[in-house]
Structures are given as structure tokens and as C-alpha cells.
Backbone as CSV, one residue per row, in Angstrom:
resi,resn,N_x,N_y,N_z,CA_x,CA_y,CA_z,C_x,C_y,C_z
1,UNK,-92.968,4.351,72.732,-92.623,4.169,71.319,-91.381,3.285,71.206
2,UNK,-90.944,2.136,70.146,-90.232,1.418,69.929,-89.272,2.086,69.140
3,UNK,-88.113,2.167,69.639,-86.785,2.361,68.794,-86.428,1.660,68.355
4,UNK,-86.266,2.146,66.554,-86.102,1.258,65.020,-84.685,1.738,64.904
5,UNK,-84.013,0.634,65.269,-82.590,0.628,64.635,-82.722,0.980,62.897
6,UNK,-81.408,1.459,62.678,-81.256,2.881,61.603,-79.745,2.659,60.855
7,UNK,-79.077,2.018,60.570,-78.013,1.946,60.222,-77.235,2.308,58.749
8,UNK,-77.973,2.825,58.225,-78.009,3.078,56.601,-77.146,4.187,56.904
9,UNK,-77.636,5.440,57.597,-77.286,6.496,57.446,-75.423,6.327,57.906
10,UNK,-75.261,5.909,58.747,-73.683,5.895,59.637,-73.151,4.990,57.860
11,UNK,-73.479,3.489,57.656,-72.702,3.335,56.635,-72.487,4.153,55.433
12,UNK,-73.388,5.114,55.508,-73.241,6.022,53.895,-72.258,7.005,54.294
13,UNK,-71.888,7.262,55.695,-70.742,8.302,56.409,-69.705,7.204,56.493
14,UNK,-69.649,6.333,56.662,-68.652,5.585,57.004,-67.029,5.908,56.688
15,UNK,-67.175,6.278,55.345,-66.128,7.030,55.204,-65.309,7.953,56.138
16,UNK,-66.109,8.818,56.525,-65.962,9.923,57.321,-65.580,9.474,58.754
17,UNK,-66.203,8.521,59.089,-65.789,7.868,60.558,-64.369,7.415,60.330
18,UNK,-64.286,6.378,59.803,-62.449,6.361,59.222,-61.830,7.120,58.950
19,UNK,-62.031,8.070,58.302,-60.896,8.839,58.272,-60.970,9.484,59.489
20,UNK,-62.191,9.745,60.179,-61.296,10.443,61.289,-60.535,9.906,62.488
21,UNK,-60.761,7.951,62.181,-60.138,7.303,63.143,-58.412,7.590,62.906
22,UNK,-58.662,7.333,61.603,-57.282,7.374,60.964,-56.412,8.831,61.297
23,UNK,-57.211,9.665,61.490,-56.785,11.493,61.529,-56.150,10.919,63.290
24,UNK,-57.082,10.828,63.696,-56.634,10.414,65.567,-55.364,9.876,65.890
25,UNK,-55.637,8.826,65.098,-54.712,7.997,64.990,-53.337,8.992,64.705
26,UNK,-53.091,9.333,63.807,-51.804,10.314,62.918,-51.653,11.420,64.252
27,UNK,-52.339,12.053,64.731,-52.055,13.144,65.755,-51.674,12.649,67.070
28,UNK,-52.266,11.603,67.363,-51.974,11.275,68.640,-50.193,10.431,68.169
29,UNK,-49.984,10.142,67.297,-48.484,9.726,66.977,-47.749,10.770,66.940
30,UNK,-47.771,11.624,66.360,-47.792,12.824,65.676,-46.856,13.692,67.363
31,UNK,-47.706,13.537,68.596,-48.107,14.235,69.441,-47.159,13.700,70.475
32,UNK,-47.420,11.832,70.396,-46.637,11.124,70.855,-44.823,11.333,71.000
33,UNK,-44.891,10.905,69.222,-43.301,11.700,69.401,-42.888,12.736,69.714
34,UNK,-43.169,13.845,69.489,-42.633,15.314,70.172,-42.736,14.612,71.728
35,UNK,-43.325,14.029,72.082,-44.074,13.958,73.670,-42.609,13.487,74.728
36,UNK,-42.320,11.893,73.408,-41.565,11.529,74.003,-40.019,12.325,74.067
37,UNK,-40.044,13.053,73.065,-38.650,13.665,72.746,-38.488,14.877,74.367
38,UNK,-39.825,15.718,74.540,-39.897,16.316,75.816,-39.605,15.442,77.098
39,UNK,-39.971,14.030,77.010,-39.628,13.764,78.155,-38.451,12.784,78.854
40,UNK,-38.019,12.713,77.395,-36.419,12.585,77.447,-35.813,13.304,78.015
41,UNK,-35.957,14.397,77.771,-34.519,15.835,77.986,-35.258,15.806,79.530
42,UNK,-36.445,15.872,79.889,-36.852,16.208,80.965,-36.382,15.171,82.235
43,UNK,-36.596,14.051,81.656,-36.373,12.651,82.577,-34.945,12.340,82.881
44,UNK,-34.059,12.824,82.035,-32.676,12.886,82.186,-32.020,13.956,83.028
45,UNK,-33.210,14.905,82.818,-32.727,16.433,83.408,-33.069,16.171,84.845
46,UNK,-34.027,15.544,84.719,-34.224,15.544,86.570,-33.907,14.659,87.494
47,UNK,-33.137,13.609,86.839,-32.092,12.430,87.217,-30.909,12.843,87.340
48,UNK,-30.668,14.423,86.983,-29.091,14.706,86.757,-29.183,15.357,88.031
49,UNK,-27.513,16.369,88.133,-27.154,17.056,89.206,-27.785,18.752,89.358
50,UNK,-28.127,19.296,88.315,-27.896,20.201,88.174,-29.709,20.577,88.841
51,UNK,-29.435,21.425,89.818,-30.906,21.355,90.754,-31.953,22.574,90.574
52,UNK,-31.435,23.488,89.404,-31.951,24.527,88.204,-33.329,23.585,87.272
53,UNK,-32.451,23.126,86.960,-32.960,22.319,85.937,-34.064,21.145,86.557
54,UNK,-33.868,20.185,87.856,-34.962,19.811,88.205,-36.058,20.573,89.102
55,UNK,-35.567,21.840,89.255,-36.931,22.476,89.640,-37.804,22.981,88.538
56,UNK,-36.812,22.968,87.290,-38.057,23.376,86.171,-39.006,22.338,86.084
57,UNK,-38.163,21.209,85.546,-39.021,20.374,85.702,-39.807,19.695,86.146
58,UNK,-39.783,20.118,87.636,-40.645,19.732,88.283,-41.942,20.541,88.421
59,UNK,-41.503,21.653,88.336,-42.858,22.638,88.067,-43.380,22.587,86.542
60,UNK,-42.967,22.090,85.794,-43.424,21.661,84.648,-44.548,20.343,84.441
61,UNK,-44.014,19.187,85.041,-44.616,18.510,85.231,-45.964,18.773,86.198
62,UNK,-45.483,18.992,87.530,-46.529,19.661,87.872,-47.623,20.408,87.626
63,UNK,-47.461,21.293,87.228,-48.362,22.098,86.178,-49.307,21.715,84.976
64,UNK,-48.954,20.728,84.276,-49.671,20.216,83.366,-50.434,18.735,83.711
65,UNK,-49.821,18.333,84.738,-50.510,16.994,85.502,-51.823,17.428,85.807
66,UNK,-51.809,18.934,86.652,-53.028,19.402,87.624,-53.933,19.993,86.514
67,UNK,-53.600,20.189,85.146,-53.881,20.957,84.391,-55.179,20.182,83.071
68,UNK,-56.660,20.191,83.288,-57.217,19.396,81.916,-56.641,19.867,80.913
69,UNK,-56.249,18.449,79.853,-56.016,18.914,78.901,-56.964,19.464,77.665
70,UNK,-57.884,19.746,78.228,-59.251,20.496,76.988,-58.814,21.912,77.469
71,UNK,-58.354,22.262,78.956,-58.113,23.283,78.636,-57.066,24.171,78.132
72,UNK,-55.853,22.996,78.080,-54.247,23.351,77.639,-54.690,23.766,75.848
73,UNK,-55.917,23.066,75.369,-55.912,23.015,73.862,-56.638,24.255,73.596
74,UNK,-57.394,24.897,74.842,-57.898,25.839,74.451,-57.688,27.517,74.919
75,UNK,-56.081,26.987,75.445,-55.373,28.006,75.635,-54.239,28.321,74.494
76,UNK,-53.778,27.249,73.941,-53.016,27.270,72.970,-54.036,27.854,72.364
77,UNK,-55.367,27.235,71.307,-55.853,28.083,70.324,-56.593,28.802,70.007
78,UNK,-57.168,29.570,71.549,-57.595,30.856,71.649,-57.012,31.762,72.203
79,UNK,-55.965,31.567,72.944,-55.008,32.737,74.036,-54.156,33.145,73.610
80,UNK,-53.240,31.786,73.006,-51.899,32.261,72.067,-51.548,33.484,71.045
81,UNK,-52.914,33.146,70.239,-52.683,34.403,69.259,-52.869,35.832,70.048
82,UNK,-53.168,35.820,70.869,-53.502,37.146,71.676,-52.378,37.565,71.649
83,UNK,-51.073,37.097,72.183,-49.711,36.924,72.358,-49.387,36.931,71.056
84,UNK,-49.767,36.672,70.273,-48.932,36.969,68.816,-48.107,35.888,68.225
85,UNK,-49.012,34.856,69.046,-48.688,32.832,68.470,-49.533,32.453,67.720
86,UNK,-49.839,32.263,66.315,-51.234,32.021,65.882,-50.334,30.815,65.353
87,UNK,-51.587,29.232,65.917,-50.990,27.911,65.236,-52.789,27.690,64.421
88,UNK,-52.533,26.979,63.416,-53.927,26.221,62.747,-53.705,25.281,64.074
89,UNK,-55.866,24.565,63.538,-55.987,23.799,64.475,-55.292,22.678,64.890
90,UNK,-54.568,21.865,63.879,-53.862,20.857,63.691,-52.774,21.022,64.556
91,UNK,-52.456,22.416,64.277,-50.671,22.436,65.124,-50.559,22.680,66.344
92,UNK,-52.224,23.443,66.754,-52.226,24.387,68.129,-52.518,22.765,69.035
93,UNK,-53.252,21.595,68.569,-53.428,20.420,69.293,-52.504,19.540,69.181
94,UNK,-51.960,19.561,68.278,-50.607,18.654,68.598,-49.601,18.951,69.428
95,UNK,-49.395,20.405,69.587,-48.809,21.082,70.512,-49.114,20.718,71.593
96,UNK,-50.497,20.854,71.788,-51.105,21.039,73.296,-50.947,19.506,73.752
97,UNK,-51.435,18.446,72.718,-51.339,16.768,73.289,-49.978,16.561,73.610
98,UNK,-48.840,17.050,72.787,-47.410,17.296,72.890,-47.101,16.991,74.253
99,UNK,-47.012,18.630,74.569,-46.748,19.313,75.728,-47.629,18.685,77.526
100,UNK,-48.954,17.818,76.646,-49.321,17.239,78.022,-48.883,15.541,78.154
101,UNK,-48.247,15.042,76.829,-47.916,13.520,76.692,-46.466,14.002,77.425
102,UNK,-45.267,15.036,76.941,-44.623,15.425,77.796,-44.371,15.334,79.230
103,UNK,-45.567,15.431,79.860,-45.512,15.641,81.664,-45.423,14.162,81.952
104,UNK,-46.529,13.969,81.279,-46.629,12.370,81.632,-45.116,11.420,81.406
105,UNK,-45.152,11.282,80.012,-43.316,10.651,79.677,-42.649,11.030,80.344
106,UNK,-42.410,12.100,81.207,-41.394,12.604,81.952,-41.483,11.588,83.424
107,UNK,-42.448,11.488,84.038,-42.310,10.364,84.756,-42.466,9.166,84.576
108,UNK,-42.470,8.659,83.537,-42.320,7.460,82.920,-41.016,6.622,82.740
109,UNK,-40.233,8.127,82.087,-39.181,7.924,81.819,-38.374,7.666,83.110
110,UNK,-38.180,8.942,84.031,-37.295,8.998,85.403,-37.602,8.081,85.807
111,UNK,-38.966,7.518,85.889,-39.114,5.985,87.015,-38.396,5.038,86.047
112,UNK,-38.322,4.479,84.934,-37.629,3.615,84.416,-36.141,3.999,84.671
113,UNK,-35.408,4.862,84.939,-34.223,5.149,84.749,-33.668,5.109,86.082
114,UNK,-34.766,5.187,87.221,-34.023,5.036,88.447,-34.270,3.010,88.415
115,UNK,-34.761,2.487,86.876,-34.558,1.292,87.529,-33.264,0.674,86.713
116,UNK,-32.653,1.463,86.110,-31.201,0.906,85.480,-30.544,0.904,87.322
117,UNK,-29.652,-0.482,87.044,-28.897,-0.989,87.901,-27.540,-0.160,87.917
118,UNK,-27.376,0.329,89.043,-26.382,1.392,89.270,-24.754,1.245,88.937
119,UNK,-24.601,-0.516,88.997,-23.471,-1.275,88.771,-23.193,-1.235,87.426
120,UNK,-24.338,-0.847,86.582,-23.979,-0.854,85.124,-23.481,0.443,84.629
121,UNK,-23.763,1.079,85.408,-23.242,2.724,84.967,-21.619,2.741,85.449
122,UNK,-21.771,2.096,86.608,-20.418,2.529,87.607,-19.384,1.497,86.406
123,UNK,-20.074,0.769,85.859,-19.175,-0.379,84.707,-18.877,0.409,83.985
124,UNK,-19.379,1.065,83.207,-19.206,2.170,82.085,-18.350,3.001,82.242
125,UNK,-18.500,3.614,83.418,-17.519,4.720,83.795,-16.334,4.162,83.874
126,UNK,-16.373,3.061,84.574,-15.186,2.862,84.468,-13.815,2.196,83.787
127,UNK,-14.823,1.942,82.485,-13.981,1.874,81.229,-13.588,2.383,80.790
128,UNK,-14.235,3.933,80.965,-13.625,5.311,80.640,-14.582,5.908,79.849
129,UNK,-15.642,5.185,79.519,-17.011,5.977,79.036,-17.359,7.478,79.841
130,UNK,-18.028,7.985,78.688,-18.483,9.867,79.409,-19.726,9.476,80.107
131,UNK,-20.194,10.234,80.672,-21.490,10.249,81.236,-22.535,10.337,80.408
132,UNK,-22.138,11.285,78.762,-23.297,10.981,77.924,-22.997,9.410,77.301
133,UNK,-21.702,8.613,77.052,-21.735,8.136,76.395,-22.824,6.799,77.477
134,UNK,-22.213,7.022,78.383,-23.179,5.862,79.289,-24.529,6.298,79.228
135,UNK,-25.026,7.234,79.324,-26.322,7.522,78.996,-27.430,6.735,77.695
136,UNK,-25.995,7.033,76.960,-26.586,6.718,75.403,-26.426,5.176,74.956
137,UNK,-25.185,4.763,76.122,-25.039,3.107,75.108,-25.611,2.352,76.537
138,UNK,-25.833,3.085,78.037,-26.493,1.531,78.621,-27.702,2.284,79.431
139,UNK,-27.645,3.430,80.006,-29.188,3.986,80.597,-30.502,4.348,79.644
140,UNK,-30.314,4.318,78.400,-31.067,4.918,77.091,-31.818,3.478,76.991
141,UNK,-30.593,2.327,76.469,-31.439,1.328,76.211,-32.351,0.654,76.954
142,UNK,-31.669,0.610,78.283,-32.492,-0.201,79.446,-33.550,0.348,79.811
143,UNK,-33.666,1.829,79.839,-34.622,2.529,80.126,-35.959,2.136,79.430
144,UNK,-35.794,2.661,78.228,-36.674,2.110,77.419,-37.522,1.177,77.212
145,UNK,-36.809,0.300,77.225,-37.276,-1.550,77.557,-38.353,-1.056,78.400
146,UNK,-37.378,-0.774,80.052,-38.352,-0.591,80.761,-39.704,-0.066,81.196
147,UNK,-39.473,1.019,80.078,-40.521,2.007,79.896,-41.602,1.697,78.923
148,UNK,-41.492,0.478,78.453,-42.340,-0.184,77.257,-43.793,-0.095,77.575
149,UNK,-44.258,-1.229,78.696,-45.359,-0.953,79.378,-46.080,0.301,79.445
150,UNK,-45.659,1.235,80.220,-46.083,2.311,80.936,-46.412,3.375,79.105
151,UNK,-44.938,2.804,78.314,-45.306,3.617,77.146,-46.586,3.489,76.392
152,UNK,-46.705,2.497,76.316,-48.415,1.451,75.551,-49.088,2.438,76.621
153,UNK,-49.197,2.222,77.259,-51.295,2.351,78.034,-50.727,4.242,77.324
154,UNK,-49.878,4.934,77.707,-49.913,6.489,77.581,-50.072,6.579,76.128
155,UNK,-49.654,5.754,75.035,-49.970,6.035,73.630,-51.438,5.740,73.873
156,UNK,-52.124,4.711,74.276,-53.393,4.545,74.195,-54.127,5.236,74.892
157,UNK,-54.083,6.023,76.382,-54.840,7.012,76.690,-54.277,8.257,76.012
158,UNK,-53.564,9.027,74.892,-53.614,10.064,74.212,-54.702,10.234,72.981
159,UNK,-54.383,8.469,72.617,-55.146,8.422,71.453,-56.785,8.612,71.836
160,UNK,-56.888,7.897,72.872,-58.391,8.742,73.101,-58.660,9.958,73.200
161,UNK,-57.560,10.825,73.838,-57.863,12.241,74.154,-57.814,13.153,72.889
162,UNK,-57.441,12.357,71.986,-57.789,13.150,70.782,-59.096,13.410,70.590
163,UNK,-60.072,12.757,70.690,-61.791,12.851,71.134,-61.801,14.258,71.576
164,UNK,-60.869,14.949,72.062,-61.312,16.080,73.098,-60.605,17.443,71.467
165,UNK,-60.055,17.326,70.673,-60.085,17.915,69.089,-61.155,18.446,68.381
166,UNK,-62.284,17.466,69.123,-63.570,17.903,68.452,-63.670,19.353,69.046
167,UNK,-63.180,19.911,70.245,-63.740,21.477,70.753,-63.084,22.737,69.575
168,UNK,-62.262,22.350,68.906,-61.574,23.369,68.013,-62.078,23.085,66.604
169,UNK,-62.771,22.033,66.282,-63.426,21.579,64.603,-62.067,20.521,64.306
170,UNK,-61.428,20.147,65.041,-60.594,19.231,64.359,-61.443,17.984,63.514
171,UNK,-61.483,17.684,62.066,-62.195,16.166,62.268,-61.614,15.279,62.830
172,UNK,-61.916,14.476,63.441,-61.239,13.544,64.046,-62.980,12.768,64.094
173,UNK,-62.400,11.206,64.763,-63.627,10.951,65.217,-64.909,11.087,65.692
174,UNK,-64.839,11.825,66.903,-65.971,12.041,67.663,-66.110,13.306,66.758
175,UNK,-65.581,14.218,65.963,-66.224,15.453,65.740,-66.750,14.824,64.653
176,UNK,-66.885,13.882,63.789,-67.259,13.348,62.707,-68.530,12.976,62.829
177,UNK,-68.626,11.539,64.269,-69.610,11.156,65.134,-70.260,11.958,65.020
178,UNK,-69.975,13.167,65.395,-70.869,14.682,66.450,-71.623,15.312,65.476
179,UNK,-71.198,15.218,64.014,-71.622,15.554,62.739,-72.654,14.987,62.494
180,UNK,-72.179,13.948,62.303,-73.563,13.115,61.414,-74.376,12.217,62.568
181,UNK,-74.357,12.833,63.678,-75.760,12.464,64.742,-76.369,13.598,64.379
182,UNK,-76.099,15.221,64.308,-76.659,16.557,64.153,-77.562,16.026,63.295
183,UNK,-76.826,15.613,62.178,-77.552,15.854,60.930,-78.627,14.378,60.410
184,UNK,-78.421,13.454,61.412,-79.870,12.526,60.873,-80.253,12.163,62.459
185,UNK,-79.917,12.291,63.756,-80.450,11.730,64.515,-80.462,10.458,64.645
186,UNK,-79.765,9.649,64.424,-79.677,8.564,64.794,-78.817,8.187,65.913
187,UNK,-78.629,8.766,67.364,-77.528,8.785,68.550,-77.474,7.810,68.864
188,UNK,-78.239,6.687,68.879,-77.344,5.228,69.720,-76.382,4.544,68.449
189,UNK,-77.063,4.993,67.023,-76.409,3.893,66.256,-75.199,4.573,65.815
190,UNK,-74.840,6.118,66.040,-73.769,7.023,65.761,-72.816,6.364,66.899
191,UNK,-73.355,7.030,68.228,-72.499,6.760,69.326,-72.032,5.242,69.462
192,UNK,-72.814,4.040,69.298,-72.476,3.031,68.908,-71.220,2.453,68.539
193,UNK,-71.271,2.963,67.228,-70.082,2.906,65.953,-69.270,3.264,66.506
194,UNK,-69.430,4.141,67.389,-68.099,5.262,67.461,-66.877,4.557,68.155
195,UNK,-67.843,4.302,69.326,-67.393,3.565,70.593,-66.965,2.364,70.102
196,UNK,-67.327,1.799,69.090,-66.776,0.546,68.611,-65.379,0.122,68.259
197,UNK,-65.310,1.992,67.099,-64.225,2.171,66.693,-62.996,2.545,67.673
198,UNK,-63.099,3.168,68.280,-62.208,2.941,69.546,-61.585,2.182,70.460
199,UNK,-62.972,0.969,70.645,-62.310,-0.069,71.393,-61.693,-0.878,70.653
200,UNK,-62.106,-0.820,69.805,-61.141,-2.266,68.328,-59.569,-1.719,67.975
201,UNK,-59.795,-0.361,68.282,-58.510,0.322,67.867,-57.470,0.164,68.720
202,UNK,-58.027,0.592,70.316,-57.799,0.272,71.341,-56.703,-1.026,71.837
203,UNK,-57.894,-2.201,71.130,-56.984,-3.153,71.497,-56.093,-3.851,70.641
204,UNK,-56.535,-3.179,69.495,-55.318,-3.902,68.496,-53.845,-3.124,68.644
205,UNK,-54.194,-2.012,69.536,-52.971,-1.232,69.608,-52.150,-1.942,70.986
206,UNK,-53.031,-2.409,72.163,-52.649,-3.151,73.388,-52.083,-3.855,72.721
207,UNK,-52.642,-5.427,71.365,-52.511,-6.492,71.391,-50.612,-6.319,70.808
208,UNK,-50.440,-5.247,70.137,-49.205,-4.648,69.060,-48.176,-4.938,70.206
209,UNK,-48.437,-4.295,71.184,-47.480,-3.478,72.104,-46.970,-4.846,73.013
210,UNK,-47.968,-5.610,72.938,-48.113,-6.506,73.848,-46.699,-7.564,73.250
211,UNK,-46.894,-7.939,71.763,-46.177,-8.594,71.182,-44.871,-8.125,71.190
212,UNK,-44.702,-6.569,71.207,-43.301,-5.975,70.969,-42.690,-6.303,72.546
213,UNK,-42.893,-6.199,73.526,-42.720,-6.514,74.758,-42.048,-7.835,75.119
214,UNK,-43.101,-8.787,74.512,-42.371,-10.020,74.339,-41.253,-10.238,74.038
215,UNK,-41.472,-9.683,72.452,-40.342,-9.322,71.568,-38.843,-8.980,72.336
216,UNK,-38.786,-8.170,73.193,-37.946,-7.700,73.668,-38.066,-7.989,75.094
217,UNK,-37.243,-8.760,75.789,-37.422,-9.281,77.228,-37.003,-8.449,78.227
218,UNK,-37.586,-8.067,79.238,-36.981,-7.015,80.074,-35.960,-7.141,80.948
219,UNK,-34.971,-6.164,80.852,-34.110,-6.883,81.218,-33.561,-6.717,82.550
């Protein structure tokens, strides 16, 4: 039998596919920042002296590296409340993308920071700058820069893993997708779209990052 392309049905959802690109989009930012804010304190913490503090973090990182994150999301929002944590779906996955963009930024960060030049710190200090203030006016910035790269591809592999939202009813994309294939059968021209929408998203988000990079020369 010949398969009759079908496209009526996805444009009359179309709506629905956007917004849930757009929903993805917002959580995986959403998820991003907390992410990066964790792996600040973390990346600094385990660059420092205090050897408490990089064994947390190292078993932290650890732990959530070895760890899928479908199942971090579905420990947050079926286990938690057991414990007497009840988050909606929205909060229990932003949490969970959080807490696993976290592990990741955390070595993102420390590897950029062991690439600040050691002469620039020892400069600082010895102007009479604090150790936070050098932190904040020459290892913060350089870091960063450096961390530009590595930051792009991890915003762009979160934003896919939002796809993995659909296990709790989040709408998001693919649970949208996942919808309206149920309900008319049309799977190549659903899955299609879907996949479309992703890669276009994909790279307009590379092409962004790409320009800001420029933008800012490494230094």
C-alpha cells in the first residue's frame, strides 16, 4: 500500500507544536540559569582550598553524570512527595534539568578557570586585591569567555532534553507531537515536523552563540 502524505492535520495543531517549542525553549533557560548559578559556587568550590567542600563536589558531580536524567525527573516527581517535597510538574523538571545542567557547568566551569593565567591572579593580589575581589574582577570574566563554547553546545543539548518532560505530561514539544500522532495517525508527518522544529531551533541557537563568540574574542 502507498503512503499518502497528510499534512492538514499537523497544520491545524500547529499551534500547539509552537507553543510547545516555545514552552522548551523557556524551561530549558529557565533550568539553564539555576544550572549555571550551581556551577559557579561548585566550580569555584572545587578550585579552592578547602578539601570538604571539593569532595562534595565531587561526589556531586559524580553522581548525576552516572545518573539518566529521565530518571533524576522521575525521582523528583514521584519520590519527593513521599518525603514530603511536593513540586508541580513545571518545578519538579526544572529542578531536575537544574540540578543535572549543574554537574555538567561544574566542569565546564573548573576547566575554564584552570585556564585563567596564573600571572593574572598573582597581579591582582598583588595590588592588594582579596581573593574574592580577584575572583570577581579577573577569574569570573576570563572564565566565562572561556567557557562560551562549551556553554552553547550544553544550552543546546538541555534544550533537547526537555523532549524527555513529555514522561510527567509536561507540554512541551514532543508531548504535543505525542498528542496529535495518538489522535490522527499521521507518524511520519508528526515526527517529521517535530524533528524539523528542533533542528531549525537547534541551529539558530548554534548560529546566536556563534556570533556572540566572535563578538567577544577569547582571550
Amino acid at each position: 500500500m502507498t503512503y499518502v502524505f497528510d499534512f492538514n492535520v499537523i497544520w491545524a495543531n500547529s499551534g500547539k507544536l509552537v507553543g510547545g517549542l516555545a514552552l522548551g525553549l523557556a524551561l530549558a533557560f529557565v533550568a539553564v540559569a539555576i544550572g549555571t548559578a550551581i556551577g559557579l559556587a561548585a566550580a569555584f568550590a572545587a578550585t579552592g582550598k578547602n578539601k570538604a567542600a571539593k569532595r562534595v563536589v565531587a561526589g556531586y558531580v559524580a553522581a548525576v553524570r552516572n545518573t539518566p536524567l529521565l530518571v533524576i525527573v522521575l525521582v523528583v516527581y514521584f519520590a519527593l512527595p513521599d518525603l514530603g517535597v511536593v513540586l508541580g510538574k513545571y518545578e519538579s523538571f526544572i529542578a531536575s534539568l537544574a540540578i543535572y545542567a549543574g554537574a555538567y557547568l561544574t566542569e565546564v566551569f573548573r576547566a575554564s578557570l584552570g585556564g585563567v593565567p596564573a600571572g593574572l591572579v598573582d597581579a591582582g593580589l598583588s595590588l592588594g586585591l582579596t581573593r574574592f575581589q580577584v575572583a570577581r574582577r579577573i577569574r569570573f570574566p576570563i572564565m566565562l569567555r572561556n567557557a562560551l563554547p562549551a556553554l552553547g553546545s550544553t544550552f543546546i543539548s538541555l534544550f533537547k532534553d526537555t523532549s524527555i518532560a513529555a514522561a510527567i505530561a509536561v507540554p512541551e514539544l514532543t508531548f504535543q507531537a505525542r498528542k496529535i500522532n495518538t489522535e490522527s495517525f499521521r507518524v511520519i508527518e508528526t515526527w517529521s515536523v517535530a524533528s524539523a522544529l528542533y533542528i531549525v531551533t537547534c541551529f539558530t541557537i548554534a548560529s546566536m552563540l556563534r556570533g556572540l563568540e566572535r563578538r567577544f574574542p577569547k582571550f
